[in-house]
N, C-alpha and C positions, 0 to 999 in steps of 0.2 A: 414454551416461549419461542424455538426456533421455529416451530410449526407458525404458530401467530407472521413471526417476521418473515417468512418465505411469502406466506397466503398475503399481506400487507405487498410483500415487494412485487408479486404477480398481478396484484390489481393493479399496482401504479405502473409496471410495464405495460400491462393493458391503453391505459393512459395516455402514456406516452405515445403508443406508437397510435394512438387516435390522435393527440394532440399533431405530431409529424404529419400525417398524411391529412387534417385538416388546412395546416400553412401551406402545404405543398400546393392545395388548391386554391384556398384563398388569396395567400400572400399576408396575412393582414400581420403584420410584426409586433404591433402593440397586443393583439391579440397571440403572437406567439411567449410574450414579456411577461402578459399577465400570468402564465402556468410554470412559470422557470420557478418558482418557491417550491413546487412541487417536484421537480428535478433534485435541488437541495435536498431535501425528504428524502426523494428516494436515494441517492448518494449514499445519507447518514444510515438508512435502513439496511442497502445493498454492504455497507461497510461492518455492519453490527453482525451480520451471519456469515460464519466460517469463512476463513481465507483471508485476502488482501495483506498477509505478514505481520497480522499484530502482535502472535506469540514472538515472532524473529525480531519484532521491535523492539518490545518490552523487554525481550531476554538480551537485546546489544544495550539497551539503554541502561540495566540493570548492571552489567557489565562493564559497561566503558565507563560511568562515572559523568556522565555530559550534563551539564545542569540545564536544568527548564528550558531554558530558550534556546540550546542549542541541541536540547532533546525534540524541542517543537521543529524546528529547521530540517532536522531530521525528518522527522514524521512528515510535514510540508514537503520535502523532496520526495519522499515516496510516493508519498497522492499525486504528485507534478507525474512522476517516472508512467505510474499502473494507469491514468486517465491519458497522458498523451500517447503513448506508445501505443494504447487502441486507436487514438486518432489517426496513428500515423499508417497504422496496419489498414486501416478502412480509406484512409484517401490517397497517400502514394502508394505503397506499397500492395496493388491487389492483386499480381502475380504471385506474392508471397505468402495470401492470407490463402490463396487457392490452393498453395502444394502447401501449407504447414498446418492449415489450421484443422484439427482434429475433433470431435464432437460438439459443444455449447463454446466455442469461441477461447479452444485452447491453441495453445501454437507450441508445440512440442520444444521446440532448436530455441527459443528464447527462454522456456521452461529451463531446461535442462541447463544452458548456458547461465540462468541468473543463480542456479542451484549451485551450480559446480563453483563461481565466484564465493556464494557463500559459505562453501566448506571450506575455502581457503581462506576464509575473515575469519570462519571460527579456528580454526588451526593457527591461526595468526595471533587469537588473544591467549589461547593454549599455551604457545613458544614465548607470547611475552611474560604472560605468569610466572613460567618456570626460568626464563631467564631475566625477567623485569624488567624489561627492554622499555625506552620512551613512546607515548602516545603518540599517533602522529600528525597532522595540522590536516584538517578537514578529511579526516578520516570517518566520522559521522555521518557526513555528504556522501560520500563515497557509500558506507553501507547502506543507507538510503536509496539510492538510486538502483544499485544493485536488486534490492528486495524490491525495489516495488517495475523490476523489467516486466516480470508476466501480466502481459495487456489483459485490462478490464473487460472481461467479457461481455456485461452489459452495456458498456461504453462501444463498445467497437458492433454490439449490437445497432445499439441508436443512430452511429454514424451509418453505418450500413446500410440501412432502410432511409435515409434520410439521403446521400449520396444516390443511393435508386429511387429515389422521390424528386429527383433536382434540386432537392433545397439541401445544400451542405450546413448553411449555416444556420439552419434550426437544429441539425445536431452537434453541430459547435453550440451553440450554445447551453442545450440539453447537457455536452457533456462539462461546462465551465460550471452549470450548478450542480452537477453531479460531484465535481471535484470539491467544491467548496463543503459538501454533505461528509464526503468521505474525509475529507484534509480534518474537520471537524473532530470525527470520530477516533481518527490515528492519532491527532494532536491530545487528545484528552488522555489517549491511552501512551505516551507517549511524557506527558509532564504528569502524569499519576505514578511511572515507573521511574523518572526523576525523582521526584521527591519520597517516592518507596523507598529508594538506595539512599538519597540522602539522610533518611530519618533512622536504615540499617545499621548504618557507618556509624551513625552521631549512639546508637544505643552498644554498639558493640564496643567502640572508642573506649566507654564511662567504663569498659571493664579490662581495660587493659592493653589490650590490641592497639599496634601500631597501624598508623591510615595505609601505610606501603603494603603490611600484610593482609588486612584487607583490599586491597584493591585486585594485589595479585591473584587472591581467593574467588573475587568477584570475576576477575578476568575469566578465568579456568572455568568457572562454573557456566560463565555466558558463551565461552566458545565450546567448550562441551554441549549445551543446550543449543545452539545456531546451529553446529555439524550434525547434530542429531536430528534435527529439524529436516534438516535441507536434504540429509541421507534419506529418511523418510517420505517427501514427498518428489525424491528422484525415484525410487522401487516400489513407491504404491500403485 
């Protein structure tokens, strides 16, 4: 399957970077309008194989208790964080993309930097576990943004060839359907692990278990699973 969806996602790269350097000579916008479904597509495809922090999602959403829509809002700040922060690496920032950026569109200092915050989110649900401490008001945003700092490598590709083509905004827009693919994919993965915890809670309830001790239990488990996470892809 992940063979399928790499060979799938290569063609539509392909694609892509034909579609970019077509507008770049034509100009014609309607015809750059007509291929943006196919941006979404690949979005939702690029979002489906490894990476992009679904396990880190799933396992804070699992953890924090955040119902549906505030697990979606979640998920939607991450897709916002990992598509623009390529943007931002490809159009301001290109002294930075030149000394950090390390093989297929990695940048080490934003890598590291979004890992290190999230060892201290998980260490944070740890301490409240065991002390019970209150949740705290938009703290879901907060891990959101966080997880999804490390810029989209295929994003910050499209910008890139598309910023060296003179047309910026066929890769804005390439990357707005791209976001809309991926927000798709996290979102789904994201109000699946909502209502997984919720349906947890509600079966474990019917047997005795106070909601407090569950929760603290889920706490512990999802910050254990986030530092573990985050430790792992700081020494791979």
């Amino acid at each position: 399957m992940l063979a399928f969806l790499f060979d799938l996602q290569r063609d539509i790269h392909a694609s892509l970077t034909g579609d970019i350097a077509a507008y770049a000579h034509s100009r014609d916008f309607l015809a750059l309008l007509s291929v943006l479904p196919l941006g979404i597509v690949f979005g939702a495809i690029h979002a489906l194989t490894p990476g992009h922090s679904k396990s880190i999602l799933a396992a804070y959403i699992l953890g924090s208790g955040l119902r549906p829509l505030r697990a979606l809002l979640t998920s939607f700040v991450l897709s916002v964080t990992h598509i623009s922060s390529a943007i931002l690496l490809a159009v301001v920032t290109n002294s930075l993309v030149r000394h950090t950026l390390v093989g297929a569109g990695r940048a080490p200092v934003v890598e590291w930097t979004s890992r290190l915050i999230l060892i201290g989110i998980g260490l944070w649900l740890i301490l409240r576990a065991i002390r019970g401490g209150p949740r705290l008001h938009g703290e879901g945003i907060a891990a959101g943004f966080v997880a999804g700092l490390i810029p989209c490598p295929l994003t910050l590709f499209v910008m890139t060839l598309a910023v060296a083509r003179g047309a910026p905004e066929a890769g804005l827009a390439f990357s707005f359907a791209m976001l809309l693919g991926v927000a798709t994919v996290l979102g789904s993965v994201a109000v699946v692990a909502a209502f997984a915890r919720s349906a947890l809670v509600g079966f474990i309830d019917q047997h005795g278990l106070a909601i407090a001790q569950i929760s603290r239990v889920f706490d512990a488990v999802a910050g254990a699973t986030l530092t573990s996470i985050a430790v792992y892809e700081l020494i791979r």
